[in-house]
FIKOLZA-35833 format. One record per residue (C-alpha): y, z, x. Coordinates in steps of 0.2 Angstrom, whole numbers, plus 5000, padded with zeros to 4 digits. Layout:
BEGIN
YZX;...
This chain:
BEGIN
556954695625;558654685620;558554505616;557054525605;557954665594;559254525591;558054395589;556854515575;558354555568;559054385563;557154335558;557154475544;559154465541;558554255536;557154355526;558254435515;558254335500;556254305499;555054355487;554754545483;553454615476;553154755462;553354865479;555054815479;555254915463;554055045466;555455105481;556955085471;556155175457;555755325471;557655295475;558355335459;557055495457;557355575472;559155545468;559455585450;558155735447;557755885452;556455915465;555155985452;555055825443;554755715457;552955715455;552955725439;554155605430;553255455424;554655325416;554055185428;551955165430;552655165449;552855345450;553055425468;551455455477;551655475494;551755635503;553755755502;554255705520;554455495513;555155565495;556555665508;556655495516;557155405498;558355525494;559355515510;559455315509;559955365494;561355455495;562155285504;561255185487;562555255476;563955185488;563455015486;562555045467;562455185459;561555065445;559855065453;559755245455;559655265436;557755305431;557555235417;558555045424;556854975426;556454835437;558454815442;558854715458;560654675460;560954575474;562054745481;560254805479;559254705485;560454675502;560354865504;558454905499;558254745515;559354805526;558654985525;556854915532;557754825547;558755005549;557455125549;556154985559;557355055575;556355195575;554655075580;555754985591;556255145602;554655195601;554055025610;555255045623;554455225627;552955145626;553454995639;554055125651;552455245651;550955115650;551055025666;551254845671;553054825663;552954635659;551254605650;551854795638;553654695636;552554535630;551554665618;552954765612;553754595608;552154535599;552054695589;554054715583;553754545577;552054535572;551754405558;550754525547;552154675550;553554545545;552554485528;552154665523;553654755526;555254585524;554354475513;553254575502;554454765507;553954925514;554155045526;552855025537;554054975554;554555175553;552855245551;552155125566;553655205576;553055395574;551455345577;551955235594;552955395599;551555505596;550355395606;551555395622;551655565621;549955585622;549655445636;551355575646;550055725641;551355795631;549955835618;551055985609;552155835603;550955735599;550155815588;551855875578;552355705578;550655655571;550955775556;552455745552;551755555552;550455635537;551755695528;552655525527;550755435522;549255505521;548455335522;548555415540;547155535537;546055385543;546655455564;546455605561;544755645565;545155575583;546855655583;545955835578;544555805594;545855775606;547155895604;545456025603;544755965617;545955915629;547356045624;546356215618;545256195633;546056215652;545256225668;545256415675;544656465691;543456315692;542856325678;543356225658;543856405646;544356375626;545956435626;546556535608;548256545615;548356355616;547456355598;548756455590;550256365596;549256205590;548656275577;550456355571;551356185575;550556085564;550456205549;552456235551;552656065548;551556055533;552456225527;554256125527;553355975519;552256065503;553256235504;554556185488;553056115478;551956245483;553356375478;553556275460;551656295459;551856085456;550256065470;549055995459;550355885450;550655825470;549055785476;548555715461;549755585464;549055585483;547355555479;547055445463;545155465463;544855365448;545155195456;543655105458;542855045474;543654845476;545654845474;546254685463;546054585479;544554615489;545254695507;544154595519;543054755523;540954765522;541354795501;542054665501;540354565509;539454685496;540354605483;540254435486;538254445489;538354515470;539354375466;537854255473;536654345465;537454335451;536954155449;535054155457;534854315442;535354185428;534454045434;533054145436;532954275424;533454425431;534154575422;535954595423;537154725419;538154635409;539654745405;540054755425;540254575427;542054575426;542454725433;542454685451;544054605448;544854755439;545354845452;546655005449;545755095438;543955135433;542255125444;541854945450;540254925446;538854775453;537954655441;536254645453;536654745467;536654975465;538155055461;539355105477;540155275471;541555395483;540355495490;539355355499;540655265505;541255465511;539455465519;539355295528;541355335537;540855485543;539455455551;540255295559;541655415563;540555545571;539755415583;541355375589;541955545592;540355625600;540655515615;542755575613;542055745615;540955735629;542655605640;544155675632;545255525640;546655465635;545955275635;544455335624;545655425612;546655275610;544955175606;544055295595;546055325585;545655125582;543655135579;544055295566;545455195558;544255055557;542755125549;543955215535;544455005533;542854945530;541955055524;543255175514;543555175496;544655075486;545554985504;547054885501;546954735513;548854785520;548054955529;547254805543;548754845551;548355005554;547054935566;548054785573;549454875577;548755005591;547354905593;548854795602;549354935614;547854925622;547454715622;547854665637;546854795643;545154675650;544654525645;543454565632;544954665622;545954505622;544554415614;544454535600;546354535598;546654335594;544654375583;545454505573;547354435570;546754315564;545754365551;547154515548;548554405546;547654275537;546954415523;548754455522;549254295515;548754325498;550254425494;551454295496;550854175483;552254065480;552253895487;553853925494;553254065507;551853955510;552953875527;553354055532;551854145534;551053975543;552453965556;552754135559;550754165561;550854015572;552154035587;551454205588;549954175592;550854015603;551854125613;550954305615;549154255616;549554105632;550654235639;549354395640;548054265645;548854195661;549454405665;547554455664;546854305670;545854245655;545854085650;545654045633;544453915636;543254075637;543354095620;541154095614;540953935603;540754035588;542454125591;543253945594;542253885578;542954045565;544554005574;544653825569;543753865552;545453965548;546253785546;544953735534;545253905522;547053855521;546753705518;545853745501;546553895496;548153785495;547753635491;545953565489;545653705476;546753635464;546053495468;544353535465;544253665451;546053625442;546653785432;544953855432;544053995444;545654065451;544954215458;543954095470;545254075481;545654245485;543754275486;543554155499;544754215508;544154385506;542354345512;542854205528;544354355535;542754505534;541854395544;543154395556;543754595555;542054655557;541354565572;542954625580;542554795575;540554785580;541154695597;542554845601;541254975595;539854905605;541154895619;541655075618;539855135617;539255065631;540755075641;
């Protein structure tokens, strides 16, 4: 394990100088708020459009890095220095992923030590600290996400020692750094009620309000620390309107590869049978599905998706998972219906961004090697996550990175948990070796044979395509683990 911390950290220290994205800004802007003002304006101060909205216990997080910002730059913690990236900055705004990623790799090493066989967990912790798509999202394209992974690793193991006290706390204090984590919760919320609240006494399974309260009281003093200042300023609303930005439509900019995504493109198809033959359209939604941060997306053949449906359909998925949960509160089906809750919020959710695949891919890994089947829908659904993440590095320059990195991952961890568990790869189905080897094909078009084909024109086709041919992918892993877990 040493080895790989010194080999993940070169990789990402040679990553330094890569393209960022308007994510790069949106955290050095958060730097210079927390920094410069006063609490009661961090939710409200509106210089950049990249105004801070995630939950108090990340905007803590900004203002300690910042305090060592203003060491090396006090320039890019001035609000109104928009868009400023010094290379003091930039080396900083880097190094402090690398830095604060310790906390996954600690938590990997627990995990190593508490799930078993020790050599196929080292092969996953290895494949998960230097997962292809953690390495685009967080050092090419920058985030944080290597430090939220590590709470929730640590919280997982804590649940898999039966230390559920602690993993639950450490699950809220994972809400209060993202909320995108809400997507967990339900499984988090039957666990800890069943398997904690409820003991065995004299023979016999008694709700415990003991246990409830001490829950119960945990979790709320953590929110308490959390939303207390801005409960206390009377800034709530001001706060979770900057959580919870309802008036984005249904489809992000760039399609995350979910079931809306399908929904979508079988509009855009439509499209063309409607014209041909005749069919009413509504014209003004034509272009809308492309808009993406504000405004409701709206279909040209197919009905109208609003918030509450896609609320509808997740919860219903949700409940289907967590009625089986209730009735076998082990720690296995926790661990898959945390990954089948996650995924249903993915696909069916409103408004997804493709990164929150990782979300599923990176617990889903804790458990891969698990049987044969789970291995199957692990190279299945990595491809497809990875792949859909490639959009966000759109420069031909990054093009070599994301293909190599993708590649000897998937040359060295997938061989490797084969042979441990017996599996060869050979007993892939046809159709799995065939979306496999259609993946080559993609590439090739969406970075080459498009420009080829079309010129200038229909540049949204590419990222559609991918789009479409990654749902594919991500959902029959999702139908095959659920199917799994059902019947299981």
């Amino acid at each position: 394990m040493r080895n790989l911390l010194i080999i993940s950290t070169l990789i990402k220290s040679l990553l330094i100088p890569s393209y960022r994205s308007t994510d790069f800004e949106v955290h050095r802007n958060w730097l210079a708020i927390t920094h410069s003002l006063p609490i009661q304006k961090w939710y409200i101060e509106n210089t950049s459009e990249w105004t801070l909205d995630y939950p108090p216990f990340f905007a803590w997080f900004e203002k300690f890095l910042s305090m060592f910002a203003a060491l090396v730059d006090p320039e890019m913690l001035k609000v109104d220095n928009l868009n400023y990236e010094s290379i003091e900055t930039v080396i900083f705004q880097r190094l402090t992923v690398i830095v604060s990623e310790l906390v996954f790799y600690w938590a990997l090493l627990r995990y190593v030590k508490y799930f078993g066989n020790k050599y196929v967990n080292c092969v996953l912790a290895g494949a998960l600290f230097l997962h292809p798509g953690l390495i685009i999202v967080d050092h090419i394209h920058f985030q944080y996400n290597g430090l939220l992974y590590g709470i929730l690793v640590l919280s997982i193991v804590e649940a898999k020692r039966n230390n559920l006290l602690c993993s639950g706390v450490l699950f809220a204090i994972l809400l209060n750094f993202k909320h995108i984590y809400l997507y967990m919760s339900p499984a988090y919320f039957i666990y800890l009620l069943k398997s904690y609240c409820f003991i065995q006494q004299n023979g016999a399974i008694k709700f415990s309000m003991k246990r409830l309260t001490i829950l119960g009281s945990s979790v709320l003093a953590v929110f308490a620390i959390s939303f207390g200042p801005f409960i206390y300023l009377g800034q709530l609303p001001d706060l979770f309107q900057r959580l919870f930005p309802f008036t984005r439509g249904l489809c992000h900019a760039y399609w995350a590869p979910n079931f809306w995504a399908l929904y979508a493109g079988l509009d855009r198809v439509l499209i063309v049978f409607a014209k041909r033959f005749g069919w009413s359209l509504k014209e003004e939604a034509i272009s809308s599905m492309t808009r993406g941060y504000v405004g409701d997306t709206q279909f040209a053949v197919l009905p109208t998706i609003e918030a509450i449906h896609t609320l509808i359909i997740t919860v219903v998925i949700q409940l289907i998972v967590l009625q089986k949960l209730w009735r076998k509160p082990t720690f296995n089906n926790f661990l898959s219906s945390l990954i089948l809750c996650t995924f249903s919020s993915y696909l069916f959710g409103w408004h997804v961004h493709e990164k929150a695949i990782m979300l599923v891919l990176i617990p889903f890994g804790l458990m891969a090697a698990n049987s044969k089947v789970n291995l199957r829908i692990l190279i299945i659904l990595s491809a497809a996550g990875i792949v859909s993440l490639y959009p966000l590095l759109f420069h031909p320059a990054e093009t070599p990175i994301k293909i190599i990195l993708t590649l000897l991952w998937f040359c060295v961890v997938i061989p490797s948990l084969a042979n441990n568990i017996k599996t060869p790869l050979k007993e892939l189905l046809t159709i799995e070796k065939n979306y496999l080897a259609g993946m080559f094909l993609l590439q090739a078009y969406t970075e080459f044979g498009h420009v080829l084909i079309f010129g200038d024109k229909l540049q949204f086709l590419p990222l559609m395509v991918t789009s479409l041919y990654c749902a594919i992918g991500i959902i029959y892993g999702w139908a095959y683990f659920m199917l799994n877990y059902l019947t299981n």
